[in-house]
C-alpha positions as CSV (number, residue, x, y, z in Angstrom):
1,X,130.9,103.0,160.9
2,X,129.4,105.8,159.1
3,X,129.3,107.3,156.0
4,X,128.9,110.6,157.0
5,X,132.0,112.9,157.4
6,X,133.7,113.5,161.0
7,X,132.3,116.7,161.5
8,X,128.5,117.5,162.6
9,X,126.9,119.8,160.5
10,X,126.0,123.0,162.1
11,X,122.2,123.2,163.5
12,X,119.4,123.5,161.5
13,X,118.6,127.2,160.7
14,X,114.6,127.9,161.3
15,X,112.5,127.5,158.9
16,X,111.4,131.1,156.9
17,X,109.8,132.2,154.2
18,X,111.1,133.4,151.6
19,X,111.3,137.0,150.7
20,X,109.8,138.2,147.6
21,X,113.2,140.2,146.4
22,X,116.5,140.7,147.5
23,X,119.0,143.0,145.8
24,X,121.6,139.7,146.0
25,X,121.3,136.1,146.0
26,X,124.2,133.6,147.3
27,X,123.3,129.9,145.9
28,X,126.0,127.9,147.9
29,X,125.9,127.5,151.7
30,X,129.6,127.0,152.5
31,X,132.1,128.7,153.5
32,X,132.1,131.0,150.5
33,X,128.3,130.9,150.6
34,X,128.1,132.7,154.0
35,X,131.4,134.8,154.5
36,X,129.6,136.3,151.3
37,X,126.3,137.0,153.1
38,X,128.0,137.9,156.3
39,X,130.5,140.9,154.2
40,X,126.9,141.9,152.5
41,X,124.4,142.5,155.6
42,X,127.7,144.3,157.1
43,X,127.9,146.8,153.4
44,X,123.8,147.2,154.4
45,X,122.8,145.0,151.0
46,X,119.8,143.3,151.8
47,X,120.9,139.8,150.4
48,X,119.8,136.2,151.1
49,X,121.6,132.6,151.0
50,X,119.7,129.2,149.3
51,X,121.3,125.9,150.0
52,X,119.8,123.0,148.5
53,X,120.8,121.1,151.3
54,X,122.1,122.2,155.0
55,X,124.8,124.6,155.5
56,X,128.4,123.1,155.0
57,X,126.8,119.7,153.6
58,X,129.5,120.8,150.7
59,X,133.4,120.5,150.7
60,X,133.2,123.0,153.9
61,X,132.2,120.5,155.9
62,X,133.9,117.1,154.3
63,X,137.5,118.8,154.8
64,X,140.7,118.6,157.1
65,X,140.4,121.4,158.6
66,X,143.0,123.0,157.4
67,X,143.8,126.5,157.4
68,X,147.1,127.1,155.1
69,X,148.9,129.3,153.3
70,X,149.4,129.3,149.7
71,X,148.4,126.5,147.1
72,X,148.3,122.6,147.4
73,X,151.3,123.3,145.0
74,X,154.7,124.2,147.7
75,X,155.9,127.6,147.2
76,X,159.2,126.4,144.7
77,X,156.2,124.7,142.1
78,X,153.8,127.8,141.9
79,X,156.7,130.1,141.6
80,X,157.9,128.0,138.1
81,X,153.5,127.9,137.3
82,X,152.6,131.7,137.7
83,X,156.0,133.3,138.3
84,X,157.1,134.4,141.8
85,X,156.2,138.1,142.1
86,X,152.5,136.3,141.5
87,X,153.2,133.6,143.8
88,X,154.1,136.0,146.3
89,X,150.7,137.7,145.9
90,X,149.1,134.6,146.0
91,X,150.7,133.7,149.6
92,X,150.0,136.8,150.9
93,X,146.8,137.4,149.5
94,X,146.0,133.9,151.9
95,X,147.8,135.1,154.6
96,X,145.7,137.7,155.1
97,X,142.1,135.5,154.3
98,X,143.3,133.6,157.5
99,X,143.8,136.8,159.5
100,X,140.1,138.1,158.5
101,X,138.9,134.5,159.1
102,X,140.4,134.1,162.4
103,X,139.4,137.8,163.2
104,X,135.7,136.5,161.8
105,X,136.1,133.7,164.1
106,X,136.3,135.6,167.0
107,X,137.7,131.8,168.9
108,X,135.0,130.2,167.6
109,X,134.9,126.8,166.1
110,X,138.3,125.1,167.7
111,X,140.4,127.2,165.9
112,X,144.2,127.2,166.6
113,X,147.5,128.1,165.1
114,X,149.7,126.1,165.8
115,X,151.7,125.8,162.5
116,X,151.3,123.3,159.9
117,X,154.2,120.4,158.7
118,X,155.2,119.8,154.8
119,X,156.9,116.2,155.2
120,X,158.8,114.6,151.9
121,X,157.6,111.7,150.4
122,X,160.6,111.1,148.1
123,X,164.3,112.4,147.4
124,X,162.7,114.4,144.6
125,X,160.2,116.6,147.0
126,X,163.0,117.1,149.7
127,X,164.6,118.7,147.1
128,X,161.8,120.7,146.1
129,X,160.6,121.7,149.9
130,X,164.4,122.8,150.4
131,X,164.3,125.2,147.3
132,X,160.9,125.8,149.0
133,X,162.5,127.0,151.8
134,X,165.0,129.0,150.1
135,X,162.6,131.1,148.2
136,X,159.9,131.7,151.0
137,X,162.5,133.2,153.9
138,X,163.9,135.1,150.7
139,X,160.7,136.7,149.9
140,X,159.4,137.5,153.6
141,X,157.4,134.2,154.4
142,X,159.9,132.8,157.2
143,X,160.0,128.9,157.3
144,X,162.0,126.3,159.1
145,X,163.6,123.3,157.5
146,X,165.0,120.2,158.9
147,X,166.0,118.5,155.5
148,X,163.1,116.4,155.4
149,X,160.4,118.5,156.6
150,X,159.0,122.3,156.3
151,X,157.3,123.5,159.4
152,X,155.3,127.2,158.7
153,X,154.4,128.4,162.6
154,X,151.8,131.2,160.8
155,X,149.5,127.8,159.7
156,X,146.4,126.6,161.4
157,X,143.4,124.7,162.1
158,X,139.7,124.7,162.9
159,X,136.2,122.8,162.7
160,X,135.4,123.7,159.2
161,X,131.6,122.9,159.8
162,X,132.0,125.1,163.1
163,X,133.1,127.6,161.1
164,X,130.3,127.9,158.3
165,X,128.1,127.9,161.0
166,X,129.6,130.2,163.0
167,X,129.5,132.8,160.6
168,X,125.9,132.0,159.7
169,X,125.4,133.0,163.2
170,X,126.6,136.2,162.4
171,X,124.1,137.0,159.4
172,X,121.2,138.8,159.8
173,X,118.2,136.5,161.0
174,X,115.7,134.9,158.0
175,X,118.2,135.7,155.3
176,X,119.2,131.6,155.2
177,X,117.4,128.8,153.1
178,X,118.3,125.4,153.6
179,X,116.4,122.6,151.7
180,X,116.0,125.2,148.9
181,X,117.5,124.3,145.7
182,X,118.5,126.1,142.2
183,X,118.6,123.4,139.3
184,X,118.6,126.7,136.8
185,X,119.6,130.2,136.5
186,X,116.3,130.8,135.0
187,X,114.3,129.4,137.5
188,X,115.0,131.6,140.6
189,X,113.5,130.7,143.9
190,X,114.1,134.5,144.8
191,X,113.6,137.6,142.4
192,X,116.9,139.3,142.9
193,X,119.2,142.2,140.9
194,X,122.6,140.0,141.1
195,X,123.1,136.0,141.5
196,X,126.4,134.7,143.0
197,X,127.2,131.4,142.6
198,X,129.3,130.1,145.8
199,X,128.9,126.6,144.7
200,X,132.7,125.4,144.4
201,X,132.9,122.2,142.1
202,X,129.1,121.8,141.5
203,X,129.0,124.9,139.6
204,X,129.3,123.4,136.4
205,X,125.8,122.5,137.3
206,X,124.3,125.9,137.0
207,X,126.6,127.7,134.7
208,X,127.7,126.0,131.2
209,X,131.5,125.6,130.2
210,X,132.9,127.0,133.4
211,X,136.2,126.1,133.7
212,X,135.9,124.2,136.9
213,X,136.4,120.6,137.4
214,X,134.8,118.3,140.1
215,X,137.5,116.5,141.8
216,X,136.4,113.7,145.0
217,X,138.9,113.3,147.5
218,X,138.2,110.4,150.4
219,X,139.0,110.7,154.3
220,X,138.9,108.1,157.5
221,X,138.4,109.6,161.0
222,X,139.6,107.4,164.0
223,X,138.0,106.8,167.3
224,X,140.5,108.4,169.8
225,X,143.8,107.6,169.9
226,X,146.3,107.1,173.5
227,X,150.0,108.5,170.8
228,X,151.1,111.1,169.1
229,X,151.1,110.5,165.5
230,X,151.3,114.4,164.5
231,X,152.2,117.3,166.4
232,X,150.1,119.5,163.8
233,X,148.6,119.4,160.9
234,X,150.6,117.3,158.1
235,X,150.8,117.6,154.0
236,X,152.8,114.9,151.9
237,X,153.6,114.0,148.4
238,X,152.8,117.0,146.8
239,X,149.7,117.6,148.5
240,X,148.2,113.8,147.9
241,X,148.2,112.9,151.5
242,X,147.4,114.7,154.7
243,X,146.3,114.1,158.1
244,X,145.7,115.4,161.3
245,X,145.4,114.5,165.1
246,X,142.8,116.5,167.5
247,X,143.3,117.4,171.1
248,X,140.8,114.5,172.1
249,X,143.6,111.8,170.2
250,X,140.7,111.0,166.9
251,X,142.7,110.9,164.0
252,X,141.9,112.4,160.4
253,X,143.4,111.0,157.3
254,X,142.5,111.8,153.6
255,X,144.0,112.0,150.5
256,X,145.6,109.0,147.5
257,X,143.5,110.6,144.7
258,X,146.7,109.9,142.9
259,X,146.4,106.7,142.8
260,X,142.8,106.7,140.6
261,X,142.8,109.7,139.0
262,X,140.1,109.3,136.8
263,X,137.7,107.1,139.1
264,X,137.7,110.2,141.7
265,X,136.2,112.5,138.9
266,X,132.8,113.7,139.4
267,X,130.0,114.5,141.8
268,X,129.4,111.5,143.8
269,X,129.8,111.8,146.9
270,X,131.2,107.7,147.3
271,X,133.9,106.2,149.0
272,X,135.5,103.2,147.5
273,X,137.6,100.1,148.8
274,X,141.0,101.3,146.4
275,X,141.3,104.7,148.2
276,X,139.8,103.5,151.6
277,X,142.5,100.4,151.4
278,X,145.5,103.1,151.5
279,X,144.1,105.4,153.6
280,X,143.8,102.3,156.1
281,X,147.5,101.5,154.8
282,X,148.4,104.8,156.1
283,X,146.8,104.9,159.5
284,X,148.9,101.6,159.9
285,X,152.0,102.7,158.8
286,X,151.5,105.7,161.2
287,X,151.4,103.1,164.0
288,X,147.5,104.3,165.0
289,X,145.7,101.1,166.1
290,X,142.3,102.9,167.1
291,X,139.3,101.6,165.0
292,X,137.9,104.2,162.3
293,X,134.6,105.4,162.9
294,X,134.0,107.1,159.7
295,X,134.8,107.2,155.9
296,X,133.8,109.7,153.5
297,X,133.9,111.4,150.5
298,X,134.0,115.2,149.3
299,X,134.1,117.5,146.3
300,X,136.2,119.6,145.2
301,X,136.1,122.6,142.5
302,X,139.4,122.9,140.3
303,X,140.7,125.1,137.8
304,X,143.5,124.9,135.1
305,X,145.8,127.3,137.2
306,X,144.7,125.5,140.9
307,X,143.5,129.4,141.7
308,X,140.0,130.3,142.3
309,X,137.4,132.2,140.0
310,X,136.0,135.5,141.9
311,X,134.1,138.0,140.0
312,X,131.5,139.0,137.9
313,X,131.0,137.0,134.2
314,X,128.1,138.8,133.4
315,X,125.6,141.0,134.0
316,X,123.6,140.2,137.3
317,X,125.9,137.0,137.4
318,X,128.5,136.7,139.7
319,X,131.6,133.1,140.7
320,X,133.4,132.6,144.0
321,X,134.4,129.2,143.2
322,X,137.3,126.9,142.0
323,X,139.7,126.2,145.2
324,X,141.4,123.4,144.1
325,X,141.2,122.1,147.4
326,X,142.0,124.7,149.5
327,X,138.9,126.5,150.1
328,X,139.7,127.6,153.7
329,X,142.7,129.2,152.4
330,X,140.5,131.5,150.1
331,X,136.9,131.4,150.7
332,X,136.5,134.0,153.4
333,X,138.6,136.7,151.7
334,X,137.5,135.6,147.9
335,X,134.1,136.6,149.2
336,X,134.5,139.6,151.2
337,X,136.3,141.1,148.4
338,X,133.7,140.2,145.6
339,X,130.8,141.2,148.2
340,X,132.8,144.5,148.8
341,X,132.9,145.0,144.8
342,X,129.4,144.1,144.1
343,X,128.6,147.5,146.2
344,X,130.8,149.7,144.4
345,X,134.4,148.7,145.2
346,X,137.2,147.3,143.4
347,X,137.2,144.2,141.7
348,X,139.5,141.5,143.0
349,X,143.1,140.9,141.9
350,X,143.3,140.1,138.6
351,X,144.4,136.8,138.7
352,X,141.3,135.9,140.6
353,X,139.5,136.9,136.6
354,X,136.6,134.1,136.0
355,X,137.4,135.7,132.3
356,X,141.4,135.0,132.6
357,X,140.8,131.2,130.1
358,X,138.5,133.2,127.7
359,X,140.9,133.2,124.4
């Protein structure tokens, strides 16, 4: 047993010294933290990346592996929150983030689309994934429905660790700091023009009254097992429970925050026995009898409209943050399009505004 997540972390990047001045500085070394890096060196910005720990030691790396479209809310539930002409953009907008990820990707990092599987948890949701339904084949996002459960084909899957360090492989060689830590704006390992913080639900940390909110969510991970207990990757109950099966039979299961909402507030990375208890619950009821191997705990950034924060909030300051959850559904995009920005092109949509709560 191990309190570590499922996924190994990517390898160690060598050991450098830092560099005197860079024209931008990432503080984050997740997903965000390096598809921004990545999108810089490629717009010729001469830009480095601090971690405080190792790459994808975050959320990237304590995640399902999930690659989705949309919100953790089903498409009937954000159309009543932001309107559906906004929903629409929203499901487009992470349509196309896994397009540029998989493109990113290149095959890399056990990546597969295979389709994902919304299953109801209660007469109420199988209402709601039917109207769901409706709505998405309406507005161009074609779905399939079998009155209990939503199956999107376009949906997929990868190593999320893999991934972040996949596409650290892909930045430009001494431009990485692991082990090097920012505790305040004002104290700067790295003289630099513009700071972005990439830091998901620890940037409350860094940046005073942001409005992100640091949200733990729990997993198990299962030594191989011989059935299938899901053909793809599986969302219930509104988002609250989730798991997954890998081609070598392991199963991953996470989710129940629901059931202690205000216990799985904060930054500690813990596990405890309530959540733990359904999560085994779960694996039983699934019928999977092979022993789990790991437990842990992640992170996660919210906001009050569950959509991130990209852009600048002031001078020389810079967010990509706020997922609410579903990070590999806008990290890679979020951060291309703020990296593109920061040299001169537009800003991101406007409902990605850090500024959109200011009164």
């Amino acid at each position: 047993m191990t309190g570590e997540p499922f996924w190994q972390p990517p390898p160690r990047v060598p050991t450098e010294a830092l560099p005197a001045r860079v024209e931008v500085l990432v503080v984050g070394g997740g997903i965000t933290g390096v598809s921004l890096l990545r999108r810089l060196s490629e717009r010729g910005v001469r830009a480095a990346l601090v971690e405080r720990a190792q790459l994808a030691f975050g959320a990237s790396g304590r995640n399902a592996g999930f690659l989705l479209e949309g919100t953790a809310a089903n498409y009937a539930e954000a159309s009543r929150i932001h309107g559906r002409a906004k929903t629409g953009e929203v499901w487009a907008y992470t349509a196309e983030n896994h397009r540029r990820l998989a493109e990113a990707l290149a095959g890399r990092a056990g990546y597969h689309r295979g389709g994902s599987r919304t299953l109801a948890a209660s007469p109420e949701e199988e209402l709601q994934l039917a109207e769901a339904v409706e709505l998405m084949n309406a507005d161009g996002w074609p779905v399939d429905f079998d009155h209990r459960s939503l199956l999107n084909p376009r949906d997929g899957e990868l190593h999320p660790a893999a991934a972040v360090g996949a596409l650290a492989d892909d930045c430009p060689a001494g431009s990485i700091f692991e082990e090097t830590a920012v505790s305040r704006l004002e104290e700067l390992p790295i003289a630099t023009d513009e700071v972005v913080l990439a830091t998901n639900a620890f940037t409350g940390q860094l940046l005073e009254g942001v409005p992100i909110a640091p949200r733990r969510a729990q997993m198990v991970a299962t030594a191989p097992f011989p059935g299938r207990v899901a053909d793809r990757p599986t969302y219930s109950d509104r988002g609250y429970r989730y798991w997954r099966q890998l081609p070598g039979g392991e199963v991953l299961a996470g989710g129940y925050r629901d059931r202690a909402v205000e216990e799985e507030v904060g930054y500690g990375l813990i596990t405890t026995p309530l959540i733990q208890g359904h999560l085994e619950r779960h694996l039983a009821e699934l019928g999977v009898t092979a022993p789990i191997t790991h437990r842990w705990a992640g992170t996660m950034g919210f906001t009050p409209d569950s959509l991130p924060l990209v852009g600048r909030v002031r001078p020389g300051l810079s967010i990509c943050a706020g997922y609410t959850g579903h990070g590999m559904a806008f990290a890679h995009l979020c951060a291309r399009a703020l990296a593109d920005h920061l040299v001169g092109g537009p800003p991101p949509p406007k409902w990605l505004d850090p500024g959109r709560f200011e009164e």
